[in-house]
C-alpha positions as CSV (number, residue, x, y, z in Angstrom):
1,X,1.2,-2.4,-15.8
2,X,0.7,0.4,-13.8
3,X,4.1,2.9,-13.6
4,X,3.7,3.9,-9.9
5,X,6.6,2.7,-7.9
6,X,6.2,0.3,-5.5
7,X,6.7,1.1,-1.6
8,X,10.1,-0.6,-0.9
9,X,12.7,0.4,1.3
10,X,15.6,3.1,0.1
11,X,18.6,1.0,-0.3
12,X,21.2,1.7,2.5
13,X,24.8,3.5,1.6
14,X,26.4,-0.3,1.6
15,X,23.7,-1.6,-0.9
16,X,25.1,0.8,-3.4
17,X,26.7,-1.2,-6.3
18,X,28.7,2.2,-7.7
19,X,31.0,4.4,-6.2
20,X,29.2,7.4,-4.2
21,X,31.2,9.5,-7.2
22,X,29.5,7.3,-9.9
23,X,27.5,9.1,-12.4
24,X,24.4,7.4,-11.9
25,X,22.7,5.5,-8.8
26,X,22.9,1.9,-9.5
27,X,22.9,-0.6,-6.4
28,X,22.5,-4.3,-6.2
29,X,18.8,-4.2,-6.5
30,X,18.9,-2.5,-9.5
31,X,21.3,-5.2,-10.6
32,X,19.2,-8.0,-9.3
33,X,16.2,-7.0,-11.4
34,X,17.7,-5.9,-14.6
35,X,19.2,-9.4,-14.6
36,X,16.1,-10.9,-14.2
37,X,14.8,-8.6,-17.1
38,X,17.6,-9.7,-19.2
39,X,16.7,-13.3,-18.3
40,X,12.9,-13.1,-19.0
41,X,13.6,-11.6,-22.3
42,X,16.9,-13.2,-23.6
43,X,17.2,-16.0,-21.4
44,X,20.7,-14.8,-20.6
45,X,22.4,-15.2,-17.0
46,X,23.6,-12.6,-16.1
47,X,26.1,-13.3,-13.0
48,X,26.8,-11.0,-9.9
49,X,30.2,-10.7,-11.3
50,X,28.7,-8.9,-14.3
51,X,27.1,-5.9,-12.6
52,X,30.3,-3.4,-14.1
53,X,29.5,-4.7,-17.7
54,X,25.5,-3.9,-17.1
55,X,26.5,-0.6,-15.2
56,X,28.9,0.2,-18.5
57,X,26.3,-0.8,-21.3
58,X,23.1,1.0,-19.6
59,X,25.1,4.1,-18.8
60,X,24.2,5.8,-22.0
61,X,20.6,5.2,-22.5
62,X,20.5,7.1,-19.3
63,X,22.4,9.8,-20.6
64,X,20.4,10.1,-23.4
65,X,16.6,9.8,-21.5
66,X,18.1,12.5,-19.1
67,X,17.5,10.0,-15.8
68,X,20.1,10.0,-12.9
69,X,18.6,6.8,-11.6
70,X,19.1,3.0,-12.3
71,X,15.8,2.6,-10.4
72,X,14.3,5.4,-12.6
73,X,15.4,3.8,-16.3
74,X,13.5,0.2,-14.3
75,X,10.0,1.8,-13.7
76,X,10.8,3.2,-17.3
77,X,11.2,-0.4,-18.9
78,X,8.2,-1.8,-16.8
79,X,6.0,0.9,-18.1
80,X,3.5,0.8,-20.8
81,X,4.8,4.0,-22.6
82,X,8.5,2.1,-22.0
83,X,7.9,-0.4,-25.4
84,X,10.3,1.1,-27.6
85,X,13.0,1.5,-24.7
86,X,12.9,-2.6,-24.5
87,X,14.3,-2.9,-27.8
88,X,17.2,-0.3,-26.7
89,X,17.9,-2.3,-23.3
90,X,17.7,-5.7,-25.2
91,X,20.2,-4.3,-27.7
92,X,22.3,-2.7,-25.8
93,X,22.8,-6.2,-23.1
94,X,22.9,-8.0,-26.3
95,X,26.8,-9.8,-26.6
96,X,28.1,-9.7,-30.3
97,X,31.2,-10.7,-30.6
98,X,32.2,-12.4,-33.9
99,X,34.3,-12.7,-37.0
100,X,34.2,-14.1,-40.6
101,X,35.3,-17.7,-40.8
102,X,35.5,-18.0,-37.0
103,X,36.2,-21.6,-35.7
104,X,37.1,-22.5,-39.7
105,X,36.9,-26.5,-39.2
106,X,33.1,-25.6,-39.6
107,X,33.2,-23.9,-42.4
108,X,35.9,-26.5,-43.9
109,X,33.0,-29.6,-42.7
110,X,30.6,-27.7,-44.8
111,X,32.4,-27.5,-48.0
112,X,33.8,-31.0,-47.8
113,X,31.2,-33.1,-46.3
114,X,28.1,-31.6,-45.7
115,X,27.5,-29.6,-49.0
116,X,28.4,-33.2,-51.2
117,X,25.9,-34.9,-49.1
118,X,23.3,-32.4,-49.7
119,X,24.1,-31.8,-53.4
120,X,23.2,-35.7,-53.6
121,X,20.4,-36.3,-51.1
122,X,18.6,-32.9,-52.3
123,X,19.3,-33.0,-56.0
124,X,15.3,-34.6,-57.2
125,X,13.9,-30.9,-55.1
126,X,17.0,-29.1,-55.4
127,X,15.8,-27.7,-52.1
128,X,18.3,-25.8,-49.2
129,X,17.9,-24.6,-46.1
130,X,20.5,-22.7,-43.8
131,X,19.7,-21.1,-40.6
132,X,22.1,-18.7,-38.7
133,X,21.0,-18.4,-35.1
134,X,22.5,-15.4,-33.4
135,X,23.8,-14.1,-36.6
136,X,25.4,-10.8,-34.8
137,X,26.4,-8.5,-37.2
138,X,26.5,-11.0,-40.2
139,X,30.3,-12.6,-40.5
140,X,28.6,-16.0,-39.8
141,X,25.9,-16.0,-42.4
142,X,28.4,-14.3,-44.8
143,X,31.0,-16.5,-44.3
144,X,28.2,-19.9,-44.8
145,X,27.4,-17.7,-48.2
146,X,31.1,-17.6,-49.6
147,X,31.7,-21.1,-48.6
148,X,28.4,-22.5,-50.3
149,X,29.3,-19.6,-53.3
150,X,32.7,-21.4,-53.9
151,X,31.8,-25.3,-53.2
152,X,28.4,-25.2,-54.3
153,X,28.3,-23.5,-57.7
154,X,24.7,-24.7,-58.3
155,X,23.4,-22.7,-55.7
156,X,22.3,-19.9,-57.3
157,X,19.7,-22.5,-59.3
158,X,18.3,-24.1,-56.4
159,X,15.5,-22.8,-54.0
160,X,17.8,-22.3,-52.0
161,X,17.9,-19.8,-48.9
162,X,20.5,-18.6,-45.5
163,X,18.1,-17.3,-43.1
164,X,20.3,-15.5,-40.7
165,X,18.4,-14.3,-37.8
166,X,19.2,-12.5,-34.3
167,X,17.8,-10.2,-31.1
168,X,19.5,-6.9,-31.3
169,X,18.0,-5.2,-34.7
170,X,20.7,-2.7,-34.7
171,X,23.2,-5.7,-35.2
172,X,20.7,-6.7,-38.0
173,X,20.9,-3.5,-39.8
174,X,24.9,-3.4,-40.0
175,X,24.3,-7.1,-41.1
176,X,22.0,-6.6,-43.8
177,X,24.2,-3.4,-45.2
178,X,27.1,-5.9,-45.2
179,X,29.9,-3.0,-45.0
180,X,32.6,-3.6,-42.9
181,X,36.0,-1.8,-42.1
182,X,39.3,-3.3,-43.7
183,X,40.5,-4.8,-40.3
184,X,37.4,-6.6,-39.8
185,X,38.5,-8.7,-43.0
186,X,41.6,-10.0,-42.4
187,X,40.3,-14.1,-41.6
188,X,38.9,-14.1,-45.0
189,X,40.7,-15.7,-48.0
190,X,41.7,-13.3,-50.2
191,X,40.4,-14.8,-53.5
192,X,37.1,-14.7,-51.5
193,X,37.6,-11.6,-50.6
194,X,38.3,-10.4,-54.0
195,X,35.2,-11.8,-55.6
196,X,32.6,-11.0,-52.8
197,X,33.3,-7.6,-51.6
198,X,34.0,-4.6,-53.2
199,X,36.1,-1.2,-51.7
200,X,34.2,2.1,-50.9
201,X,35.5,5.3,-51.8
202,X,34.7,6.3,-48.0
203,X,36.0,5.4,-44.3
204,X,35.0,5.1,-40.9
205,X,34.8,7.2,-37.8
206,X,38.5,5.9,-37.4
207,X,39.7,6.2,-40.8
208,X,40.5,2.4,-41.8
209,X,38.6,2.0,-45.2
210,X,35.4,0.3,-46.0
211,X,34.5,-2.7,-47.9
212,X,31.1,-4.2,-48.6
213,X,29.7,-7.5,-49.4
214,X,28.8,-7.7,-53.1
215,X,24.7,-8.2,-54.2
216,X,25.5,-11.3,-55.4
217,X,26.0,-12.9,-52.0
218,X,23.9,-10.7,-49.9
219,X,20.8,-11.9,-51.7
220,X,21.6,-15.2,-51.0
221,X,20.5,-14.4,-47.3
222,X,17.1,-13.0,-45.2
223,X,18.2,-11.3,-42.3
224,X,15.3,-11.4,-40.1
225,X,14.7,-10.6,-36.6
226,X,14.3,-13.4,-33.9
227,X,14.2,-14.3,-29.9
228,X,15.3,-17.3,-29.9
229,X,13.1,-17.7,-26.9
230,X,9.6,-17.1,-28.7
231,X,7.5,-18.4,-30.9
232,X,9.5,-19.2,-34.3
233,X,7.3,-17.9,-37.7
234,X,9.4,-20.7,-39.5
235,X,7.8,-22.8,-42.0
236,X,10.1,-25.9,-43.6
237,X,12.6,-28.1,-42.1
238,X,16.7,-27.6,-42.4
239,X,18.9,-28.7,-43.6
240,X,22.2,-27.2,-41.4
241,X,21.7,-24.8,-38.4
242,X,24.2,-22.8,-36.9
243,X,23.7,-21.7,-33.4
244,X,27.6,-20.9,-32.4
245,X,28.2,-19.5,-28.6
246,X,25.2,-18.2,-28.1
247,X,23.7,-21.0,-26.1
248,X,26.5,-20.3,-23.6
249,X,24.9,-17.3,-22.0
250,X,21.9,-19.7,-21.4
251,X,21.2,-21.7,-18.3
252,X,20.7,-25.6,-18.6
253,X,17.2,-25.9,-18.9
254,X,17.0,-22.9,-21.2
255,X,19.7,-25.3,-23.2
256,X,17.6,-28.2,-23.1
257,X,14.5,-26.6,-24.1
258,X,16.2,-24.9,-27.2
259,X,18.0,-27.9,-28.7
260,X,14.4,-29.8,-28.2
261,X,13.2,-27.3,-30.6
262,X,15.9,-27.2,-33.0
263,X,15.9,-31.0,-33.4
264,X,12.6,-30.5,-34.3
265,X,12.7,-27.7,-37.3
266,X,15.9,-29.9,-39.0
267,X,15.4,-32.7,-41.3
268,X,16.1,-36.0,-40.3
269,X,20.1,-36.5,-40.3
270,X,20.4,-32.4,-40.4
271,X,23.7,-30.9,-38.7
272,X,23.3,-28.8,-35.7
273,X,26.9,-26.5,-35.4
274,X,27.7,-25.1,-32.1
275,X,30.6,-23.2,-30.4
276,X,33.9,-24.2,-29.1
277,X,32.9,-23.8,-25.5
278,X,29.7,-25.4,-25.5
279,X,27.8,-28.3,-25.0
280,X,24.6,-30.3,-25.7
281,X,24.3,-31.4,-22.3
282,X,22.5,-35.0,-22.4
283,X,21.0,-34.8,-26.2
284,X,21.5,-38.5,-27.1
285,X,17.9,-39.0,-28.3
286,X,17.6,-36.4,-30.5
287,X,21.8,-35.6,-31.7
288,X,24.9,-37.6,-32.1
289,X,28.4,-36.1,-31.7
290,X,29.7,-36.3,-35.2
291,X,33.1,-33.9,-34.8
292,X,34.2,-31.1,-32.9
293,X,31.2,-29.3,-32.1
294,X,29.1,-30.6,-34.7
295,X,26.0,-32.8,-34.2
296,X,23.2,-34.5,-36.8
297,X,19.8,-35.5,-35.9
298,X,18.9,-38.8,-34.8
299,X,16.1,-40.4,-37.0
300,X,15.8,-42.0,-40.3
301,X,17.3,-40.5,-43.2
């Protein structure tokens, strides 16, 4: 793609999306296409009413490229020698926001009904899959490993894997170190918490003391990176996915497109587990509504 700019108008004073005092240019154009940027690449909307957050989250990639411009970090992200910069802008648009154990009748459904069923329906393979979709920083796949650590004891002798997979690689490298300040802990029980992490001898930036995951669960999971939106290099069916408020930055036919393909990497009768707030839209013929949030594939089991 060539890098020259293209011959458009200079937006007007009133087309300004910043204050005149802001620290960098950024008007509603600007908005406009690095929301269709965001869409092509994430397949997140990305409303009008967002344009502070983008502003916010952009502000210091153009700090550190030196560029006064909103229009000038664009032509950067549409050029050819503006590859690595994607994986900055897709990180840094990227929404993590998680916890461990978050929405806990999940993890409760797992230990109690979904991990007997599959120690009895998988026992002649001994064979388990997991997948964390839009793993964030790793409390979800972490949290499916303590669960399946304490209720499923066999585990460890089974082929047995959590893939736990997600956009924004610098979330996946504070996943895949699994070390995480004190405060960040408090939603986990504290017998788990006592057998799967250990205490540093070091702090943070804000002093609060450090803990990290233990090998013994951390090897129980391959964090890999993923768009949700591409091609999947996934071989196997699974067993459980978890794909929790991540499909709510997505508009409807993204949705419908997504849980088509899901539906088609889980077994037959395999859970799908989504967020509180969202919704499978109209799913009939290929999931049915089994609790809150929490859906199996239609077909024979």
């Amino acid at each position: 793609m060539s890098t020259a700019r293209l011959l458009t108008p200079r937006p007007s004073r009133s087309d300004l999306k910043s204050d005149p005092e802001s620290e960098f240019q950024f008007t509603n154009r600007d908005f406009q296409t690095i929301a269709d940027m965001v869409y092509q690449r994430s397949g997140i909307v990305l409303a009008q009413s967002k344009s502070t957050m983008v502003y916010s989250r952009l502000c210091r990639r153009l700090r550190d490229l030196k560029l006064s411009r909103f229009e000038d970090y664009i032509d950067l992200l549409k050029a050819p020698h503006g590859r690595d910069e994607i994986i900055a802008f897709t990180n840094a648009m990227t929404t993590n926001l998680t916890r461990f154990f978050r929405e806990s009748h999940h993890f409760d459904a797992l230990a109690h009904d979904i991990v007997p069923y599959i120690r009895k329906h998988n026992s002649p393979n001994r064979h388990l899959r997991i997948w964390s979709a839009g793993c964030s920083s790793g409390e979800e796949p972490y949290s499916i490993a303590m669960t399946l650590s304490e209720h499923f004891p066999e585990f460890s002798s089974w082929d047995a894997r959590i893939l736990a997979t997600d956009l924004d690689t610098q979330m996946l490298e504070k996943a895949q170190l699994g070390l995480y300040p004190k405060d960040q802990l408090k939603d986990i029980p504290k017998p788990y918490l006592d057998r799967h992490f250990k205490a540093m001898s070091n702090s943070n930036d804000q002093g609060e003391p450090l803990f990290q995951v233990k090998d013994t669960l951390r090897q129980m999971i391959s964090f890999k990176p993923l768009n949700l939106l591409q091609a999947w290099p996934i071989k196997g069916q699974f067993d459980v996915i978890f794909c929790r408020n991540v499909m709510i930055y997505f508009d409807n036919p993204t949705k419908t497109e997504l849980v088509r393909r899901f539906a088609q990497v889980l077994k037959p009768g395999g859970w799908l587990i989504i967020g509180h707030s969202e919704t499978l839209l109209d799913q009939k013929s290929h999931f049915q509504l089994i609790g809150r949030t929490m859906y199996r594939q239609t077909g024979p089991e």
